[in-house]
N, C-alpha and C positions, 0 to 999 in steps of 0.2 A: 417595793415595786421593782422588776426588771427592766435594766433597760432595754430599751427598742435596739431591735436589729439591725446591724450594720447592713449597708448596701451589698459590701464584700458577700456578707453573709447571706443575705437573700439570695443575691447572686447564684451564692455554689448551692443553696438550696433546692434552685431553679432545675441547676444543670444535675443536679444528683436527682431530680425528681423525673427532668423526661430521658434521662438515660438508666432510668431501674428497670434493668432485666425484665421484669415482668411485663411494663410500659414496652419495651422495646421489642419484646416479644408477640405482644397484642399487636402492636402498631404491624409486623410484620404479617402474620395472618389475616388483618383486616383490610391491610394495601396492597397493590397489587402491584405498583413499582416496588413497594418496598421490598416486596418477599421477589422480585426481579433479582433488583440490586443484590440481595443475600446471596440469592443464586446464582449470581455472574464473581459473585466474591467468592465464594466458594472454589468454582472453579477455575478463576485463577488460580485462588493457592492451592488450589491440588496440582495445578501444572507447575506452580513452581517448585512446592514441596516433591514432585514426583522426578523433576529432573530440571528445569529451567534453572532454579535457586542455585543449586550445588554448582552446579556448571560454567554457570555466565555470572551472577551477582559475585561469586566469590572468583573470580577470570581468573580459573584455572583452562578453560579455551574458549574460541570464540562461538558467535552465531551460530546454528547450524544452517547446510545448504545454503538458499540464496536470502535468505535474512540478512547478512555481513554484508549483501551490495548497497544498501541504503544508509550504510553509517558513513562514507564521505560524501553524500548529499545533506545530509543529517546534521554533519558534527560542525562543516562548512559555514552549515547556513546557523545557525546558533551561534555558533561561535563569530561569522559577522552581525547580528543582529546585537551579541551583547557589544563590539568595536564599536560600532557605528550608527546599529538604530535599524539597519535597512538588510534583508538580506540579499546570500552571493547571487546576484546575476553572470558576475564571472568569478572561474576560478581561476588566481594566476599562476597556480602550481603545474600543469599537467603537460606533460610533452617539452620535455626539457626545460621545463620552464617557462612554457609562451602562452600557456593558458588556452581556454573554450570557454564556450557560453554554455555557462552551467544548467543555467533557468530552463535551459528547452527540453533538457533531461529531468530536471527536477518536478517538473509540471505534467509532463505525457509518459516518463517512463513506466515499464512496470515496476521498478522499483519504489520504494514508500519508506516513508511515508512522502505527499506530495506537498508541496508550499500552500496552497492552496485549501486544503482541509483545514476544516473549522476548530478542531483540536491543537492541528499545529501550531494555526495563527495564535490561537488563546495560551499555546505554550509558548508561542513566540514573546506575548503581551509579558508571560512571568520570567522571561529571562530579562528581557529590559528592565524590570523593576528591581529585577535580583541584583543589576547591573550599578543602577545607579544607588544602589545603597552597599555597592561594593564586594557582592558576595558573588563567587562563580564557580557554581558545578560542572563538575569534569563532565567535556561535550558526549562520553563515552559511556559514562553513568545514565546520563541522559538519555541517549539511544535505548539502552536496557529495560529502563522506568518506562520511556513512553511506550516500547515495542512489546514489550511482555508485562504490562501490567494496566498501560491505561490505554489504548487500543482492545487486545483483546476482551478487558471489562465490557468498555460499549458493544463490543461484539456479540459477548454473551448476553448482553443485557435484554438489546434489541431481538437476537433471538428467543431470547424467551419469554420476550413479551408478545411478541410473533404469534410463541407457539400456547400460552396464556389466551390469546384471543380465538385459535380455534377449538381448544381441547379445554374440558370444564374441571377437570380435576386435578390440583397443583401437584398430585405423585406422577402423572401422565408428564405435565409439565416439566418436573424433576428430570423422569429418565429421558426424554426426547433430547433435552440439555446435557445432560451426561455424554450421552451418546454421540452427538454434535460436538462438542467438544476436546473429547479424548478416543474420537475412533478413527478410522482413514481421515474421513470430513475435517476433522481439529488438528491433524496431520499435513496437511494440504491446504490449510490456513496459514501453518506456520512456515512450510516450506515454499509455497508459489504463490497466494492472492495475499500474503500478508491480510491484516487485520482491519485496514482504513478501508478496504472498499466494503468488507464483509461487517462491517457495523453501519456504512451510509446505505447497502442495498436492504437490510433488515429493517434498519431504521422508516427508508422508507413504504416497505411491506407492511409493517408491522402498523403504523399508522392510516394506511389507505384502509384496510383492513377495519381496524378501530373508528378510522370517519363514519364511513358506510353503515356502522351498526348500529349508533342511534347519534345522528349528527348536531354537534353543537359548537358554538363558537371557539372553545375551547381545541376543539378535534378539527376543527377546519383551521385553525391556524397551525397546529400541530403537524397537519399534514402538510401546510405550505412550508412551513419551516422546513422539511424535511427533505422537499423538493430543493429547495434555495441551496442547506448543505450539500447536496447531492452533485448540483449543477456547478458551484464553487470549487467543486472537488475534483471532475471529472478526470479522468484520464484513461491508461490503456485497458485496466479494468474494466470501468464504468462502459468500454462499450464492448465487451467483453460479453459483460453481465446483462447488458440490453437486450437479449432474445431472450432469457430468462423473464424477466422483469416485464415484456409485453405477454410473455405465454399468461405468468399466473394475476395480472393485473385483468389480463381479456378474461381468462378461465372466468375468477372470482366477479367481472359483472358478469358475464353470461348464465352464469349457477345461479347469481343475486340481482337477477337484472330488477323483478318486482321491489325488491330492498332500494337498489338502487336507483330505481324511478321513484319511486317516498322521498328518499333521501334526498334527492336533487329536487323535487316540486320545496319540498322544505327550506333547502340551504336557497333557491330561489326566492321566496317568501322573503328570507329573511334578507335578503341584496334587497328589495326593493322596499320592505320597510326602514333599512337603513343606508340608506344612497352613499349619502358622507363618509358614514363607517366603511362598505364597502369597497369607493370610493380611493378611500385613505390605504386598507389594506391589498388593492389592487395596483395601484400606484407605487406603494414601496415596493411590491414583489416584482414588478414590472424595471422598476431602476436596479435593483440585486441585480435579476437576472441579465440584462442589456450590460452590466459592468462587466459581470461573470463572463457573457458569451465577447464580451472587445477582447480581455484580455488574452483568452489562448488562441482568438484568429490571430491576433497580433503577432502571436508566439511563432505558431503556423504559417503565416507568411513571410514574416523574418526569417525563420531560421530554418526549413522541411528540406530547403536544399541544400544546404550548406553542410549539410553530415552525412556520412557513406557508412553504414553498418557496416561489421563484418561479413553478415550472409546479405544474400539481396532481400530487400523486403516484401515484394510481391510475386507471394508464391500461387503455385500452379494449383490446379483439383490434386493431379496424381500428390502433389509431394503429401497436399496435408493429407486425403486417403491413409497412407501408406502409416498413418501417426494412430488410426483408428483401428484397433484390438478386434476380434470375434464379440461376437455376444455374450459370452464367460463371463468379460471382464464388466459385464451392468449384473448377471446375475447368479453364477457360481462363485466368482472372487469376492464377493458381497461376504462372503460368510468363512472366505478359509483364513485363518488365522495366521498362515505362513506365507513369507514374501518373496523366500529364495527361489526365484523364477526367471530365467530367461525370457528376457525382452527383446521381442522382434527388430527395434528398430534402433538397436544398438547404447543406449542409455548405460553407463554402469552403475548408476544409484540405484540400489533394490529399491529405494522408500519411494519411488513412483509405482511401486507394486502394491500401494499402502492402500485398499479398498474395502478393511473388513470393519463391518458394524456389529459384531454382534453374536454371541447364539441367540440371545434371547429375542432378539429383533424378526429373527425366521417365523419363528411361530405364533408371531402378534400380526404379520405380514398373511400367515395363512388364516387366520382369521378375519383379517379383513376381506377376507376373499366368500365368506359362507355368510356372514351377515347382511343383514336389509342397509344400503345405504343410504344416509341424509345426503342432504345439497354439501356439506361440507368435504364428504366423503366423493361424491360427484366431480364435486372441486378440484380437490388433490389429484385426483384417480385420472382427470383429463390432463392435469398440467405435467404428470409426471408421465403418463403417453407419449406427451408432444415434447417434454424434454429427450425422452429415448429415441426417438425420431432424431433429435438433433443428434445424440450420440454415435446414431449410427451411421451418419454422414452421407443420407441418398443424395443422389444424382440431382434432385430437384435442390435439395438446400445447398448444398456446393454450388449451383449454379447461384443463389440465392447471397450465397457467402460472398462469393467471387463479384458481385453486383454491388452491394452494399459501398462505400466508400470505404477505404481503410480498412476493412474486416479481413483483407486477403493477405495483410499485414501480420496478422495472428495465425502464426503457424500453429500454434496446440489448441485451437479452438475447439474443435469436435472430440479431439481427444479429454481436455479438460472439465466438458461438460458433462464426464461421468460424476462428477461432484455434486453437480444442479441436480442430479437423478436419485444421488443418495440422501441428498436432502430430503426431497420430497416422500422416498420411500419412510425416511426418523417417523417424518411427521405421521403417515398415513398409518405406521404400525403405534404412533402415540394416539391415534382415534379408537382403534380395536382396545389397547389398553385402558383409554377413559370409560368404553363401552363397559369394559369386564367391570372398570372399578365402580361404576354408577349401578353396577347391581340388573342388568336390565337381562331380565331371563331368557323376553319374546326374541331376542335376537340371535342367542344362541341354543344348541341344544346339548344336552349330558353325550348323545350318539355322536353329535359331529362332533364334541371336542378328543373325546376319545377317538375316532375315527383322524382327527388332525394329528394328535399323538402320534399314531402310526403313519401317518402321512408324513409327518416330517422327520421320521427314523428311515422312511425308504426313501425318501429327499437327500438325506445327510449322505447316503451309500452311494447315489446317483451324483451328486454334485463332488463327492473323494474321491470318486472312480473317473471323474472330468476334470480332476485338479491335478496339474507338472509341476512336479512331480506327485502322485499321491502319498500323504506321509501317515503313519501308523497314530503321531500323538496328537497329531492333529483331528484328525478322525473322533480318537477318544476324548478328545478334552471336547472340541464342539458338541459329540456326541452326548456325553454327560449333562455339559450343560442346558442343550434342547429336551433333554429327558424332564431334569430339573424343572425348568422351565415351566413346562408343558402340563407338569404335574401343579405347580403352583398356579398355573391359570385352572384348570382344575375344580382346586380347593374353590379358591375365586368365586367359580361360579356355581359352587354348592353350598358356599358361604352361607348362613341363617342371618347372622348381624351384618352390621355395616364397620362394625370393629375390628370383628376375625379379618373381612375383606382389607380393611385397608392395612391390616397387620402381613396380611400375606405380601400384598402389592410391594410395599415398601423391603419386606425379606426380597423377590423379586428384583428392586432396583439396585440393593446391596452387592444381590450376584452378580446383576450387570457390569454394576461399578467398579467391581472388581475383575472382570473380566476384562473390557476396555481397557481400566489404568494401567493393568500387565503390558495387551498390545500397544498402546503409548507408549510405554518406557523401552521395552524393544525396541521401537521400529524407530525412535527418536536414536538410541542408542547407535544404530545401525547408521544414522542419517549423519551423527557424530563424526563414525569415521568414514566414512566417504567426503565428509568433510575436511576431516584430517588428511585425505591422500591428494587431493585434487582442487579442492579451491583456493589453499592459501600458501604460501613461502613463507611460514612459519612455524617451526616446531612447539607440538603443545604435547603436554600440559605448558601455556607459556612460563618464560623465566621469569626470575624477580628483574630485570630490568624493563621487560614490557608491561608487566603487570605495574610496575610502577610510573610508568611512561601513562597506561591509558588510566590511573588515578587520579590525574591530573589534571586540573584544566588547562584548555590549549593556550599558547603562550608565542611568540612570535608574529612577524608580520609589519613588525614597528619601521619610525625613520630610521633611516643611516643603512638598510639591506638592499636590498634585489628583489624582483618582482614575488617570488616565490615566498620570501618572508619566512623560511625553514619553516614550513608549517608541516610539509613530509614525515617530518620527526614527533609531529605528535601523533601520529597514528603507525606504527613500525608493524601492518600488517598489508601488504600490495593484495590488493582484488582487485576483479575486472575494473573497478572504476577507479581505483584508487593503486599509484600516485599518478598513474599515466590509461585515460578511460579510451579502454579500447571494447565499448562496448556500441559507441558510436566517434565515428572517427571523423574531424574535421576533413571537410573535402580537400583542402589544399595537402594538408597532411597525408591523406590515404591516394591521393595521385602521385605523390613523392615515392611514398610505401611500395605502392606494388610496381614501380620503376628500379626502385635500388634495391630493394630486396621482397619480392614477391612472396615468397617461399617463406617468410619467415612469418611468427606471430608479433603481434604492431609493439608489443610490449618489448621486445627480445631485437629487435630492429632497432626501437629509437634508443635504445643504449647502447646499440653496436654503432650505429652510423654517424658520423661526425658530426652531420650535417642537423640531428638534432640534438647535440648535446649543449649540456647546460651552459649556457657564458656569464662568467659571473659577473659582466658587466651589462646592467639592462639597458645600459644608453651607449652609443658609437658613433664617432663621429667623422664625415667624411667630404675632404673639400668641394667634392663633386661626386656626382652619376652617373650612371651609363642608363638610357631607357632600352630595355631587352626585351625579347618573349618568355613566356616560363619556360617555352621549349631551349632556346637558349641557354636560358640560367641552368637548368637541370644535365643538361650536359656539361657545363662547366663543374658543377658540383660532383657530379660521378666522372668525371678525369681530374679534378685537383681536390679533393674532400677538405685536403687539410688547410688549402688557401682559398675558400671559400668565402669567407671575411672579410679576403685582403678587398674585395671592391664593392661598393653599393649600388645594386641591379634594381630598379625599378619599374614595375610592370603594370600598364596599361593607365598610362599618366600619359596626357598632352601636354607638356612644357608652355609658357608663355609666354620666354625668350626662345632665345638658338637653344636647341639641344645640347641636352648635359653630355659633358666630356669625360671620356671613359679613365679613372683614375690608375695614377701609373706606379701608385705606392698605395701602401697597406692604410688602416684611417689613422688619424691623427687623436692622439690622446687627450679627452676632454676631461672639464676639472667639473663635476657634479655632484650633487647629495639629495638623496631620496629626502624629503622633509613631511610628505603626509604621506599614509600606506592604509590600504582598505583592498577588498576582494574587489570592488569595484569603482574607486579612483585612488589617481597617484598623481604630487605634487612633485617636481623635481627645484633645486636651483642650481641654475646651467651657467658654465662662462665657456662662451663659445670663439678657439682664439681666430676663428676667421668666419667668412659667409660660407656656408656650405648645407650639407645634410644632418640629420639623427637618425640611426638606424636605433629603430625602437623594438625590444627582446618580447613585443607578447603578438598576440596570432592577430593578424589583419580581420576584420570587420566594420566593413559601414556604419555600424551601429558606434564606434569610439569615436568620443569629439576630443578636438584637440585644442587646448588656446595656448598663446607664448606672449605672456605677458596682459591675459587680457583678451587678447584679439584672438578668431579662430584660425587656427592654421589646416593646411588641408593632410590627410594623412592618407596615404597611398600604400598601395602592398610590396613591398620589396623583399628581395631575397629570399622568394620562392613564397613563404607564405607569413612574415614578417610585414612591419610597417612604416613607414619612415615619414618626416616631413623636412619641408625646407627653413632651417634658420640663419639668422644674421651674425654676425660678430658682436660680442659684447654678452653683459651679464642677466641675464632673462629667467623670470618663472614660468618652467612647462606643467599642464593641468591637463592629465585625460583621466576623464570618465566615460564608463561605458554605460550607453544613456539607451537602451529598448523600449519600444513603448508602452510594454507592459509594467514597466517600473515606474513610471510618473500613473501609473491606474490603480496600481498592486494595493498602496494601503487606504487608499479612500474606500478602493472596494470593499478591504476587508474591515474598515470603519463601518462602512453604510450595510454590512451585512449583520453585523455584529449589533447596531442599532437598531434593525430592523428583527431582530431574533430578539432580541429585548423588550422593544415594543410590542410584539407578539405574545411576550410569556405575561405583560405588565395591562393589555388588553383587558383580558375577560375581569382583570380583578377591579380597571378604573370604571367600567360597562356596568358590574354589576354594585356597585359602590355609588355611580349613577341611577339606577333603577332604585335600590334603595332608600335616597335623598329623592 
């Protein structure tokens, strides 16, 4: 007799059993997340096998376009999260060293990924674990992995589960996702809305959609869930994306209003047969959301005035006008395959020229034009009207724009929402395509497909002969390809089996695929160097000493330095934000700015002017004060630069005694040591050899507390935009933290979110596990 099987052995029997090919195969055909998930896998790795991988995984250069702005938001915050547990509210690297409040860019910019996203927190959760059992990936690798491979996943995913719930046939499905992926659309993903907003807006399409169609507990928490990440997430995108997002929400009940009156007497039914339940899930979404919505008023109130962009931020009608293209650019630049075009409004990145979807997408588009439409078709067909409206920037929505709060803050709004238009057009030639592949005759006929043939041969000559310039191979390659095309929808629809048909369809998406992946690697290519010339002060392909620098994890920041902690040095490439952000500039700072050197860019200024360069001592000590105006200070600084230090100027402080007397020698050398270091507190111990002041090296804010020994002390703005407090003689520990009040909220919320997404997924299984007992 044999013995019985080892556990080990059952074990790998197990896993060799639901991972056989075959199993894994079926499972994929049968689910519809699953064969998702394949399909958002796929098209990762074709973006990275097509050019991401070679490029960035093996950093031979960086980011393209404005992708590189989010890696010192990114690396920051990661790399304080594994220090300390918490991430940067402040950074104390920037501007000679004095630091900003990093969290108010971190959370509203359009740069991404934001703190606030449910992915980041949850990536945030595996760096601390990674932490405490000692292990730390380079914050740079990091950046790469979430931005190009776990961001755009959910991206893809949500989309094609999106396009899964309107279109019935998974090759429709296939190409609509191809084409979204690697055409202008997947271009304009990577280069402006990044990937975090473009997986929370699908996500929650994608699900509203799914509730509606036959609602169940499962699908109504699904949808709330989707709201809560959304709402968690929000920033300059998300309102962005808000006219979108009302058009085809309103569209979709108004097409399915009867659907949606079923739906709602149902999902009512079901509130008041279950109060409790209700109840319970009404209450946790209610506490998310009310956490969610404290923490970015908080942000918004603390900090909206305290930073001066470079451009002013509320712009006119005329200026954004002036951002909004002819009509070409929603429907001849749809199809030309070449970028090299002169842009009106002075841009030098071609790859904002990046608009084409397709040959084969033309004549799936003029189909949808001769066929009988469903309500689905209804659907699309209005919201992609009312998005062109928005594109085309009338008088009434400018006026609409301009009203809205904050929307007059988004200078490329109407110009950006050509993207919203080419969505919607993927989709609506993915319906004509499910049409073909479902075999359905009465819809089309052998005369009009032949007669679209020729329509879209005198289309292609009209639309060359409207393209700056018109080029010879571009003509012929679209050309060919819409012949192609045209021919295979065709066959299609003289098809006998349902074999030939889907054998054709799939040749069809091949061509596609290959036609897109082309325009992708060109236009990424192009986007390369434009990157090379102008976003960064650094020579690439980089050297082995950078390449070895960002292999690394970040390291620095310890006792015994200065506020800065050389953390500069682990990132050796300067962008808008990084190591001095001049993409929003502290007020104190940008008043200083355009006083001593106007004319210059903020980057190029704080290294020329004395006044903010680095001191590499972050604590100064001085017998006494002077209380001044700024106006005052600032003129002392621009007539003496380089004795600027010599006195400590204090500005808008009521004394308790007699007024501080204005010091008649340079400060007195104090004896100190950094002994705790963090992005957002610092311990010092101080031996102070008389009563006097500390001029303290990071940027004044209300928001830093300050204790000496225990006790609070008060901390006031000195030396222009500096901050100082008053100490005694003898040996003392100073402790400031910068304490916002989004940071005493920040991780409950993201607890109570994260618990409530949980309980959500854990729901339907305890409900029906109850039913069953």
């Amino acid at each position: 007799m044999t013995a019985p099987f080892s556990l080990v052995s059952r074990l790998k029997m197990r896993i060799a059993l639901y991972f056989h090919p075959a199993l894994v195969w079926r499972w994929i055909k049968e689910s519809r997340v699953a064969f998702c998930s394949f399909l958002a896998a796929a098209m990762v790795a074709t973006r990275l096998v097509s050019f991401d991988f070679e490029e960035f995984f093996q950093l031979r250069s960086v980011p393209n376009h404005d992708m590189a702005a989010a890696i010192p938001f990114f690396s920051t915050t990661v790399h304080s999260v594994r220090l300390t547990g918490d991430i940067a509210w402040w950074n104390p690297v920037s501007y000679g060293g004095h630091g900003y409040a990093q969290y108010y860019q971190s959370f509203f910019s359009p740069v991404a990924p934001t703190s606030g996203h449910l992915t980041f927190i949850v990536w945030m959760h595996m760096v601390r674990v990674l932490a405490w059992t000692g292990l730390a990936i380079p914050e740079y690798f990091q950046y790469l992995a979430f931005t190009y491979i776990v961001l755009p996943f959910l991206t893809f995913l949500c989309f094609s589960f999106l396009a899964s719930q309107v279109l019935r046939r998974r090759c429709a499905v296939v190409f609509v996702t191809i084409v979204y992926a690697l055409s202008g659309i997947g271009l304009w993903n990577s280069a402006w809305f990044y990937f975090q907003e473009s997986f929370t807006l699908f996500l929650l399409l994608s699900t509203w959609v799914f509730l509606w169609q036959r609602p169940t507990l499962v699908r109504v928490l699904l949808f709330l869930a989707a709201m809560l990440i959304q709402l968690s997430s929000a920033n300059y995108w998300t309102l962005h994306n808000s006219w979108f997002v009302i058009i085809v929400l309103a569209g979709h009940g108004w097409t399915y209003r009867d659907q949606l009156r079923r739906a709602w007497q149902r999902v009512r039914h079901g509130m008041r047969g279950q109060r409790m339940a209700a109840l319970g899930i009404g209450s946790a979404t209610a506490l998310v959301a009310a956490l969610w919505l404290m923490i970015p008023a908080s942000i918004l109130l603390e900090q909206r005035d305290r930073f001066a962009p470079r451009e002013k931020r509320a712009f006119s009608k005329d200026e954004v006008r002036l951002r909004v293209q002819g009509v070409s650019w929603f429907t001849v630049e749809l199809f030309n395959p070449r970028i090299e075009r002169a842009l009106e409004y002075g841009v030098v990145n071609e790859m904002h020229n990046a608009r084409y979807l397709g040959a084969g997408t033309l004549p799936l588009l003029l189909l949808f034009i001769v066929y009988r439409w469903r309500r689905r078709e209804r659907w699309l067909a209005l919201s992609a009207a009312a998005v062109l409206c928005i594109c085309m920037a009338p008088p009434l929505l400018l006026a609409a724009w301009k009203a809205v709060p904050g929307m007059d803050q988004l200078y490329h709004f109407f110009y950006l929402y050509s993207h919203f238009w080419q969505i919607l057009l993927v989709i609506l030639a993915g319906t004509a395509f499910d049409r073909l592949l479902a075999g359905e005759v009465a819809a089309f006929s052998q005369r009009s497909l032949i007669a679209l043939i020729v329509g879209a041969a005198l289309l292609l000559l009209v639309c060359a002969i409207g393209t700056d310039p018109p080029t010879l191979d571009a003509i012929i390659w679209v050309g060919v390809l819409l012949l192609i095309s045209s021919a295979l929808f065709l066959q299609m629809h003289l098809a006998r089996t349902t074999g030939t048909r889907v054998l054709v369809a799939w040749l069809f998406v091949l061509i596609s695929f290959c036609d897109i992946s082309r325009y992708f690697l060109q236009v990424s290519v192009i986007d390369r160097e434009f990157t090379r010339r102008h976003r960064f002060k650094v020579e690439q392909p980089l050297d082995a000493a950078t390449v070895a620098t960002l292999s690394k994890p970040w390291h620095g920041g310890g006792p015994g330095g200065s506020f800065d902690g050389a953390l500069a040095k682990n990132l050796p490439m300067p962008t808008e934000i990084w190591p001095d952000n001049a993409f929003l500039l502290p007020v104190p700072i940008a008043s200083v700015l355009s006083t001593v050197v106007p004319d210059m860019e903020p980057m190029v200024a704080l290294e020329s002017t004395k006044i903010f360069s680095l001191d590499p001592n972050p604590l100064r000590f001085y017998p006494s004060a002077s209380l001044v105006s700024e106006r005052d200070a600032l003129d002392r600084a621009l007539a003496e630069p380089e004795k600027f230090f010599d006195a400590l100027m204090v500005h808008d402080y009521v004394p308790t005694n007699a007024p501080p007397r204005f010091p008649s020698s340079a400060s007195t050398p104090l004896k100190y040591k950094l002994t705790r270091w963090s992005y957002n507190d610092f311990s010092f111990d101080i031996h102070a050899p008389d009563d006097g002041w500390l001029l303290v090296h990071q940027l004044h804010d209300p928001l830093w507390q300050g204790t000496v020994d225990g006790r609070p002390a008060p901390l006031v703005r000195a030396n222009l935009f500096r901050m100082a407090l008053p100490i005694s003689a003898g040996t003392h520990t100073l402790d400031l933290s910068y304490r916002p009040r989004a940071r005493a909220l920040f991780w409950p919320a993201c607890w109570t979110l994260e618990a409530t997404l949980i309980a959500f997924a854990l729901a339907p299984w305890w409900w029906g596990t109850r039913k069953r007992g």
